[in-house]
C-alpha positions as CSV (number, residue, x, y, z in Angstrom):
1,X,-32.3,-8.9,-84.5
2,X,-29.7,-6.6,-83.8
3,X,-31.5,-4.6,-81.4
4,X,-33.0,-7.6,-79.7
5,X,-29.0,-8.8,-78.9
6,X,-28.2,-5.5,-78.0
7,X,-30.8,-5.5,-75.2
8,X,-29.6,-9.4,-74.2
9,X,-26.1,-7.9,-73.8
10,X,-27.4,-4.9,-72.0
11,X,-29.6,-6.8,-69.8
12,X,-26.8,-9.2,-68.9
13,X,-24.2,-6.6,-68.3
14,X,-26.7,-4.5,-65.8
15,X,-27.3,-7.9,-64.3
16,X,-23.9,-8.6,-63.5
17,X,-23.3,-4.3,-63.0
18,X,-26.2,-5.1,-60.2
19,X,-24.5,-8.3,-58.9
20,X,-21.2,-6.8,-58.4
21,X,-22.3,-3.6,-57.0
22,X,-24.0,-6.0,-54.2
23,X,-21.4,-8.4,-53.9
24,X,-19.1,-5.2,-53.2
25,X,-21.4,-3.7,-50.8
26,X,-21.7,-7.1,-48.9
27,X,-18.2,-7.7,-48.8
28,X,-17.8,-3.9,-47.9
29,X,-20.3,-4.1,-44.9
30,X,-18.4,-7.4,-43.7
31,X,-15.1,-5.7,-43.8
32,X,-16.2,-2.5,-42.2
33,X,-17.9,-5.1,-39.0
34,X,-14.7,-6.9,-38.6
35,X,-13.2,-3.7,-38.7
36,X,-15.6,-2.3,-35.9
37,X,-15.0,-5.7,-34.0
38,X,-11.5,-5.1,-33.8
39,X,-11.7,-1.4,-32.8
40,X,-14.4,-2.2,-29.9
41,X,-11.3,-4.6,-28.6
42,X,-8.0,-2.1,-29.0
43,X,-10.8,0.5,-27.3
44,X,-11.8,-2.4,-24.7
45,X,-8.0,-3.3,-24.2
46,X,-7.1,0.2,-24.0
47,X,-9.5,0.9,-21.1
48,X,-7.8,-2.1,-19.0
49,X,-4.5,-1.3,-19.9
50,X,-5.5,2.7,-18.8
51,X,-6.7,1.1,-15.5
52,X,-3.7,-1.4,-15.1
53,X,-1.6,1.8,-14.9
54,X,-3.6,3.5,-12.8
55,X,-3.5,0.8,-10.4
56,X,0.2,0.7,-11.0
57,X,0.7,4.3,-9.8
58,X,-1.4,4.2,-6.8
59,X,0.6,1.2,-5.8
60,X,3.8,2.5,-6.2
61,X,2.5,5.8,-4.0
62,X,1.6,3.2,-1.4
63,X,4.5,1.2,-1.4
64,X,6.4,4.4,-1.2
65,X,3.4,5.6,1.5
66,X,3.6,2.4,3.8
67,X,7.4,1.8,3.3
68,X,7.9,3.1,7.1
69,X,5.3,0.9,8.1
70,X,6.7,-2.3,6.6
71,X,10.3,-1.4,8.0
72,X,8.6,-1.1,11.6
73,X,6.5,-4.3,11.2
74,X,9.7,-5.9,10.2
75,X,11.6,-4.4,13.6
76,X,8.6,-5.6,15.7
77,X,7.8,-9.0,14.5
78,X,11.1,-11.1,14.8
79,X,12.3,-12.9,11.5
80,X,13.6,-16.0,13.6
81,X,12.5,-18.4,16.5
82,X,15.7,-17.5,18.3
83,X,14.8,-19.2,21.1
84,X,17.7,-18.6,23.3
85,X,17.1,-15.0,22.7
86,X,13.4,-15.0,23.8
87,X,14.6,-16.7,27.1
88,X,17.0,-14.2,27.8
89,X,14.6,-12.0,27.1
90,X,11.8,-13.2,29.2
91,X,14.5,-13.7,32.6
92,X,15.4,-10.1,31.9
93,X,11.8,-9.2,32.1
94,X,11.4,-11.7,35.0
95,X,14.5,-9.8,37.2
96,X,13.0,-5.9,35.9
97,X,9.8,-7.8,37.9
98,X,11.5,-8.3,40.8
99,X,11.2,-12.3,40.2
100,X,14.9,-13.9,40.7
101,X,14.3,-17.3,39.9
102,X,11.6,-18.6,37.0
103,X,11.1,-22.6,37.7
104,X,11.1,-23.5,33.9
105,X,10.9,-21.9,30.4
106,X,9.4,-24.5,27.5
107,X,9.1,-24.7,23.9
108,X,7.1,-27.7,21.9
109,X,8.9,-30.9,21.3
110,X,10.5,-30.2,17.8
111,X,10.6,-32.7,15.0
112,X,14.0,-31.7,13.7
113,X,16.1,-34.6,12.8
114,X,12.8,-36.5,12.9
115,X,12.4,-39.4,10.6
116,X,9.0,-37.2,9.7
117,X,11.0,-34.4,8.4
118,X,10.8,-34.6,4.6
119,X,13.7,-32.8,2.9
120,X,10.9,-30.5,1.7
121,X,10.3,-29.4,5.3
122,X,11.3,-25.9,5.9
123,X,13.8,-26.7,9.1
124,X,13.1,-23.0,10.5
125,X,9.2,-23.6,10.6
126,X,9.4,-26.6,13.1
127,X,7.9,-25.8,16.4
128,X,5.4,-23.2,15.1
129,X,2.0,-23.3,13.7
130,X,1.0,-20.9,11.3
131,X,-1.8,-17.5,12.3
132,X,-5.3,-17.8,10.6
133,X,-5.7,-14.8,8.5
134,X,-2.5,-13.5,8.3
135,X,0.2,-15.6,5.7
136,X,3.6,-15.4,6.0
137,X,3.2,-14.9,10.1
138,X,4.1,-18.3,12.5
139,X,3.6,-18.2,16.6
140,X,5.4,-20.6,18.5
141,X,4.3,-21.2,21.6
142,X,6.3,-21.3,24.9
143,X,5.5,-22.1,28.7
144,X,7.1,-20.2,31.7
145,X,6.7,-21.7,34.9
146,X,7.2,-20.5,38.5
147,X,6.7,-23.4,41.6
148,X,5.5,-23.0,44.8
149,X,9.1,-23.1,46.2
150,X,10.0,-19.9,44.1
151,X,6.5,-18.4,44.8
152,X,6.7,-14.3,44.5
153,X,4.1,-11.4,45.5
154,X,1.2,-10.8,43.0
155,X,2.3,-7.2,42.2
156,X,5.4,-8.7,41.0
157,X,3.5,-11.2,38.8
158,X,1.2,-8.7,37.6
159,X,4.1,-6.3,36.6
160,X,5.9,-9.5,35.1
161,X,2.5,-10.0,32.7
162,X,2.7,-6.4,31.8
163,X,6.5,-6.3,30.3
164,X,5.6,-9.6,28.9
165,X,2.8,-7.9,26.9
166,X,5.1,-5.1,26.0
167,X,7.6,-7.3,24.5
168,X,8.1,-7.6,20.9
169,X,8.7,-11.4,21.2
170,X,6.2,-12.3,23.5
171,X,3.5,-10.0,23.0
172,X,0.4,-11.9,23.5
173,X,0.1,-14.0,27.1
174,X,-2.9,-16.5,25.7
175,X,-3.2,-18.9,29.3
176,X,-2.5,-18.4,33.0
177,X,-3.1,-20.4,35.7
178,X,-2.2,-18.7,39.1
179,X,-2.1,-20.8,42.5
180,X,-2.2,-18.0,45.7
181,X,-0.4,-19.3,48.9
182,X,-2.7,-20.5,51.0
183,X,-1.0,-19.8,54.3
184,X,-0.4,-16.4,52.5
185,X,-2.0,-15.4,49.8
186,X,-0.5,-12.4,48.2
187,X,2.5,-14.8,47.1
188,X,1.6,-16.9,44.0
189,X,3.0,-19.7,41.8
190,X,1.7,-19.6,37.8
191,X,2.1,-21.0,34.9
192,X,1.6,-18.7,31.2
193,X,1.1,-20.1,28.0
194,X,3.0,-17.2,25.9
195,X,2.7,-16.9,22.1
196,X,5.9,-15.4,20.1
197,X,4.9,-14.2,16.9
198,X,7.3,-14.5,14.1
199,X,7.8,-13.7,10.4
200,X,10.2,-16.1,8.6
């Protein structure tokens, strides 16, 4: 009888020796899987974080690289719709022509002091539409005008297009509409629809 409980105890203790052994290996394995889990993300975040730097020191190398560039876009693309200014500018280019007198010099009807201006409205944007494809930039739109009465010889018109071209305020000429003289056609009258780019 004594030998018989002796087995029982035996038999229950390697039972339970067997059950803890594979409840520790179980539990062991789960552990070790989180543990991989959470390794595979430090490595994953590791990687990005490598590669945000990376990007971060190519574009500080740029930013020092273009920062010449950025200056002369800045000198060449006006900050303000100083319209005064681009008149003056375009009669200067006008008299360099050999053209003394332009007829007119327009800008678009603004809505300032509009009962359509919000308070949001930014009061420096009115009179310009925005450039597809390039944010930030604005053209405003102006029409020069010269009559029949102040009519001028087509070398100086087509010198008058060229400084216009060259012009950092009116650098793109987008209509014309020429009328020749007809008792003598090398004198013209025209009208140009001129677009001054601008960054605000």
């Amino acid at each position: 009888m004594k030998a018989k409980q002796l087995y029982f105890v035996l038999s229950t203790a390697l039972i339970l020796l067997l059950g803890g052994f594979f409840g520790v290996a179980y539990g062991a394995n789960k552990l070790m899987g989180a543990q991989a889990d959470k390794l595979a993300k430090l490595r994953g975040d590791s990687a990005a974080l490598d590669a945000l730097q990376t990007s971060l020191v190519k574009n500080k190398r740029d930013i020092t690289k273009y920062s010449d560039l950025n200056t002369i876009a800045e000198t060449v693309v006006p900050q303000d719709k100083d319209q005064a200014e681009a008149v003056r500018e375009i009669v200067n280019l006008a008299t360099q022509s050999g053209i003394a007198k332009l007829s007119s010099i327009t800008f678009p009807t603004s809505t300032l002091g509009a009962s359509i201006v919000t308070p949001t409205t930014n009061q420096n944007l009115t009179q310009l539409t925005p450039v597809k494809g390039m944010p930030g930039v604005y053209e405003l739109q102006i029409t020069v005008t010269l009559t029949a009465a102040d009519e001028v010889p087509y070398s100086q018109f087509i010198t008058f297009l060229s400084k216009l071209e060259q012009n950092r305020r009116t650098a793109q000429v987008s209509t014309i509409s020429v009328v020749p003289d007809p008792l003598s056609p090398n004198k013209v009258s025209f009208t140009l629809g001129i677009n001054e780019f601008i960054k605000p």
